[in-house]
MARNU-716182 format. One line per 3 residues: number of its first residue (from 1); their letters; for each residue x, y, z of C-alpha. Coordinates in steps of 0.02 Angstrom, whole numbers. Each point is the difference from the previous one (the first is absolute). Layout:
# residues N
NUM	A	X Y Z; ... $
//
This chain:
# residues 331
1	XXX	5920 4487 5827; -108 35 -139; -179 102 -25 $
4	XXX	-164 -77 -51; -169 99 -30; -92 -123 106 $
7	XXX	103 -44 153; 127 -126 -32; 98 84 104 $
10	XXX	-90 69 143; 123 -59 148; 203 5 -49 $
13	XXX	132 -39 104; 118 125 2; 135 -137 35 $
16	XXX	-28 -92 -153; 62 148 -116; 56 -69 -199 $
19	XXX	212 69 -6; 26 150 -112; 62 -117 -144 $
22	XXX	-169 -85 16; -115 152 21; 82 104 -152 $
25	XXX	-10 -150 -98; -164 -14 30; -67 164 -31 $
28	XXX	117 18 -174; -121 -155 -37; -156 81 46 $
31	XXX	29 170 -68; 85 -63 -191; -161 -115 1 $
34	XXX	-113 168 18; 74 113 -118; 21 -147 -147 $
37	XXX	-173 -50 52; -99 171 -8; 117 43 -150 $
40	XXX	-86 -137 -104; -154 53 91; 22 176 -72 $
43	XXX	48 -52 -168; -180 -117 -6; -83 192 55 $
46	XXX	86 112 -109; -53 -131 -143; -167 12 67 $
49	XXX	-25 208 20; 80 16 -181; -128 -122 -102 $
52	XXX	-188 59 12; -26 -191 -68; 39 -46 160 $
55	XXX	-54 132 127; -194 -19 -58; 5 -193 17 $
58	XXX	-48 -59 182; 86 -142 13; 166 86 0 $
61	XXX	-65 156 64; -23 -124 172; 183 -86 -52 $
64	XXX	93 185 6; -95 24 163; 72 -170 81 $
67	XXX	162 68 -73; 18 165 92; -114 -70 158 $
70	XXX	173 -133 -12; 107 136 -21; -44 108 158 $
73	XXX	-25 -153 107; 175 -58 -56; 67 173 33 $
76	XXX	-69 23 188; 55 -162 32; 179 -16 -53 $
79	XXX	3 172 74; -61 -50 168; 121 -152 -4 $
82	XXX	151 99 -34; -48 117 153; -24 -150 116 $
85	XXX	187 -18 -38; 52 179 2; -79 75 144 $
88	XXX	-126 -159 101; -143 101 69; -93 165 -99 $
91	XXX	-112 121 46; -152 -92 30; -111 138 -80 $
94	XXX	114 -16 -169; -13 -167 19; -174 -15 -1 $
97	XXX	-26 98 -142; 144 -113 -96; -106 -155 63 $
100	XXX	-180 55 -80; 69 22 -166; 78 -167 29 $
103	XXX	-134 -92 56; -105 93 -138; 86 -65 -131 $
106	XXX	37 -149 59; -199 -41 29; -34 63 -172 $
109	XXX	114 -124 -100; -117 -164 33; -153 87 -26 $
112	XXX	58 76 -178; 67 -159 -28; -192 -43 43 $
115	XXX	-69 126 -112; 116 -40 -161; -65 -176 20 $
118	XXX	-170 58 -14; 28 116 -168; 104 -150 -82 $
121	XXX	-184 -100 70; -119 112 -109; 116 34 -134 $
124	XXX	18 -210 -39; -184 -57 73; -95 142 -61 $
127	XXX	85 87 -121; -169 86 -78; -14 126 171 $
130	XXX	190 11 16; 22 167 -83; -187 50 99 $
133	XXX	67 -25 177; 175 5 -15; 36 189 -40 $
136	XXX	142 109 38; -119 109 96; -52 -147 108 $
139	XXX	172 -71 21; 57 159 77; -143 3 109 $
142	XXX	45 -183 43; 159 42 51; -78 135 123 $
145	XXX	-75 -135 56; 134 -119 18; 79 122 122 $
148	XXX	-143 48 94; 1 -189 50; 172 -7 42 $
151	XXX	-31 145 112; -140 -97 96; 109 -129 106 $
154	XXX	121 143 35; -80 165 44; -92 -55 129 $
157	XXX	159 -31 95; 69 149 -38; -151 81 106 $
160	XXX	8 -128 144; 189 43 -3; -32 202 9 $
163	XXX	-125 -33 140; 89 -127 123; 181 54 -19 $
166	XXX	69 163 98; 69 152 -92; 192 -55 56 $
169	XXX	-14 -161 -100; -23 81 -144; 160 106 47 $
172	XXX	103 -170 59; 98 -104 -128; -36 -178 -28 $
175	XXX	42 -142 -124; -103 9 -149; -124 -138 -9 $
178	XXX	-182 -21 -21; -9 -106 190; 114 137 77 $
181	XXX	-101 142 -66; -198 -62 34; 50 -101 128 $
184	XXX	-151 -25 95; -49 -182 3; -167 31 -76 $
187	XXX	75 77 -148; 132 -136 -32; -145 -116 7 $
190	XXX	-131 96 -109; 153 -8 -140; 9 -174 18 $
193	XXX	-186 -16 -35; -7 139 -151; 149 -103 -84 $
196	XXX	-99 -150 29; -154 71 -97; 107 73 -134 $
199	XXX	92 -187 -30; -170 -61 -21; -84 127 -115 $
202	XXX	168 19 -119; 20 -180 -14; -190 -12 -33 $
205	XXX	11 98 -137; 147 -65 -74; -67 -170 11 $
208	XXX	-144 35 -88; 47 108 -139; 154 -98 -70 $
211	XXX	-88 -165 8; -152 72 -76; 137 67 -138 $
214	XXX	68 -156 -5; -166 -108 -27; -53 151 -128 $
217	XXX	165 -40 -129; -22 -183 18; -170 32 -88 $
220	XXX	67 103 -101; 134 -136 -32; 111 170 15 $
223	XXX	172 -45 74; -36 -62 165; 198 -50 45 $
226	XXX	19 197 -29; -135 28 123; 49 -108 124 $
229	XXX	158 82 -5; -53 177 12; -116 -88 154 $
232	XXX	158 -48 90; 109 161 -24; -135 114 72 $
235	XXX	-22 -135 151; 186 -13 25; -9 190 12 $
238	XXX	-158 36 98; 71 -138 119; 173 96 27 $
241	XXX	-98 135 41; -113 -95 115; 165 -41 108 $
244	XXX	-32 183 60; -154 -53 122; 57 -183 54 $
247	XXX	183 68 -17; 6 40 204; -70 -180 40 $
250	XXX	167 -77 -127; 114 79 78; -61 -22 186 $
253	XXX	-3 -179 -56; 175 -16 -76; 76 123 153 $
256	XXX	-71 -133 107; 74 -162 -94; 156 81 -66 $
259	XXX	31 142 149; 196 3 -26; -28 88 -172 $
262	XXX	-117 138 53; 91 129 -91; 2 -114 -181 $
265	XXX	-187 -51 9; -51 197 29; 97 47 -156 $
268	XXX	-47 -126 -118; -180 5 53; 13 207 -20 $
271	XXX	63 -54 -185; -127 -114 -56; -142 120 87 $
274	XXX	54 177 -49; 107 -13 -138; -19 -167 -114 $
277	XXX	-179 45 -40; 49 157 -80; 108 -59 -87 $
280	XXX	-128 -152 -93; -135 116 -49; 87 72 -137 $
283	XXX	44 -160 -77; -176 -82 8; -117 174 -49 $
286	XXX	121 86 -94; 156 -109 -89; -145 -136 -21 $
289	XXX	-127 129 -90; 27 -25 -170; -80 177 -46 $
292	XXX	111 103 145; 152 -98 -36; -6 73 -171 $
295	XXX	-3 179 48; 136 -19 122; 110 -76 -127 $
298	XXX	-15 139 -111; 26 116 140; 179 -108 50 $
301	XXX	31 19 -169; -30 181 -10; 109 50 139 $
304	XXX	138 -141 -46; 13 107 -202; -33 157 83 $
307	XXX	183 68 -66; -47 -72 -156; -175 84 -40 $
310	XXX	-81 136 77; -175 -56 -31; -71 -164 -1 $
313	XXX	-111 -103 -121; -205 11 71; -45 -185 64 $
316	XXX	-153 -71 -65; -82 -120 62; -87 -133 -86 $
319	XXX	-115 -116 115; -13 -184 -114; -203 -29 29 $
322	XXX	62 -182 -13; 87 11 146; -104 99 107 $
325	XXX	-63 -125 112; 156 -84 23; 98 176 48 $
328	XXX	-150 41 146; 38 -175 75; 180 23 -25 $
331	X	-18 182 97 $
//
């Protein structure tokens, strides 16, 4: 058995249990993928906080704020699957709090994605207003925003839930799912709509702004294979993290076909939707970033000759106004 923020696992057997070689196994996997994925998430934050380049420029002001969004959904949810393990049912009340947070973050990660997409937009289409409307002040504001709207779908179940349920459920214990928690049948359904209308909106915009990027370096006769590639690294990623709405109808799809291997489908599928995505936004917004990748060089490098020098040499760096086109496409 296995936890997912959405439901995947709403109704377990309690007969079809994984052995204990199996189950530890499992959970070794999960946990040594969180800590060496949030450790590389908190080296790519540290780097940020410590360079004031970097912590005034919105595009990785909303990069460091996918990082630790990652980094607490990641958390919750390798937390929530060792538990599963460990103990089955929770409180539901500590459960529901765990499960907002969840569900929080885990809204907010395709509408930043959204939102980068946009600034990487105006910064390569109409680079004149960039610095106008794309302000630290405004990004932070943005970001408000971004959670406000992950907060929409959610809160109002969160009321209907405090209204229709008696005081003892909140004192009962109960396997920690989205569908066991708000499990009335018009609030499974109004989730299925909201991640309908997200789908359509996030893909929208990612649509739009990358081939409008892409259409922009062509006349440009900028590198348009390097576009094209940065296109399809931020689609391969918003689409891993799209598994988290139409994850539920996957895996009631491959339980169906492929029923003798419940316990294998609900673990691989909790893999590629909690954990895999973390673990490729990194790579494509920060290793990719020519500009970030620098700084956290020199800050592997500080720690690595740390016994050898107490202080290290100031980084400058030097933007090539030849290349500036290129390395905003390239972003």
């Amino acid at each position: 058995m296995n936890f997912s923020v959405d439901g995947n696992v709403t109704h377990i057997s309690l007969k079809v249990r994984d052995t204990f070689v199996t189950a530890l196994t499992k959970n070794i996997i999960v946990v040594a993928l969180c800590i060496s994925i949030n450790y590389i998430n908190g080296t790519f934050v540290h780097t940020f906080f410590k360079h004031e380049t970097l912590n005034v420029n919105p595009r990785y002001i909303l990069f460091i704020h996918l990082v630790i969004n990652d980094m607490i959904q990641l958390t919750i949810a390798v937390f929530l699957h060792v538990i599963s393990y460990i103990l089955f049912t929770i409180n539901v009340s500590f459960c529901c709090f765990l499960l907002m947070i969840a569900i929080f973050t885990t809204l907010n990660t395709p509408v930043n994605l959204a939102t980068m997409a946009l600034e990487r937009y105006i910064a390569i289409c109409i680079p004149l207003l960039h610095s106008q409307i794309c302000t630290a002040r405004r990004t932070y504001i943005l970001i408000g925003i971004i959670w406000i709207m992950g907060a929409i779908p959610i809160l109002p179940d969160l009321f209907i839930l405090l209204a229709t349920e008696p005081l003892q459920f909140f004192h009962s214990n109960i396997f920690c799912s989205r569908d066991s928690l708000f499990r009335n049948p018009y609030l499974i359904e109004k989730k299925n709509i909201s991640h309908a209308v997200y789908l359509t909106v996030v893909w929208f915009t990612l649509f739009y702004t990358y081939f409008r990027i892409m259409f922009t370096a062509k006349a440009a006769n900028a590198d348009a294979k390097k576009a094209r590639n940065t296109i399809l690294l931020h689609a391969v990623q918003l689409l891993m993290c799209m598994f988290t709405y139409i994850g539920p109808l996957i895996d009631s799809l491959l339980l169906y076909i492929f029923s003798t291997h419940a316990l294998e489908i609900r673990f691989t599928s909790y893999v590629i939707v909690h954990i895999l995505p973390r673990f490729i936004s990194p790579i494509v917004y920060g290793l990719r970033d020519q500009t970030f990748c620098k700084y956290l060089k020199r800050y592997l490098m500080c720690r690595v000759n740390k016994h050898l020098s107490s202080k290290c040499v100031p980084f400058k760096h030097h933007q090539p106004s030849e290349k500036v086109f290129i390395d905003h496409i390239a972003g």
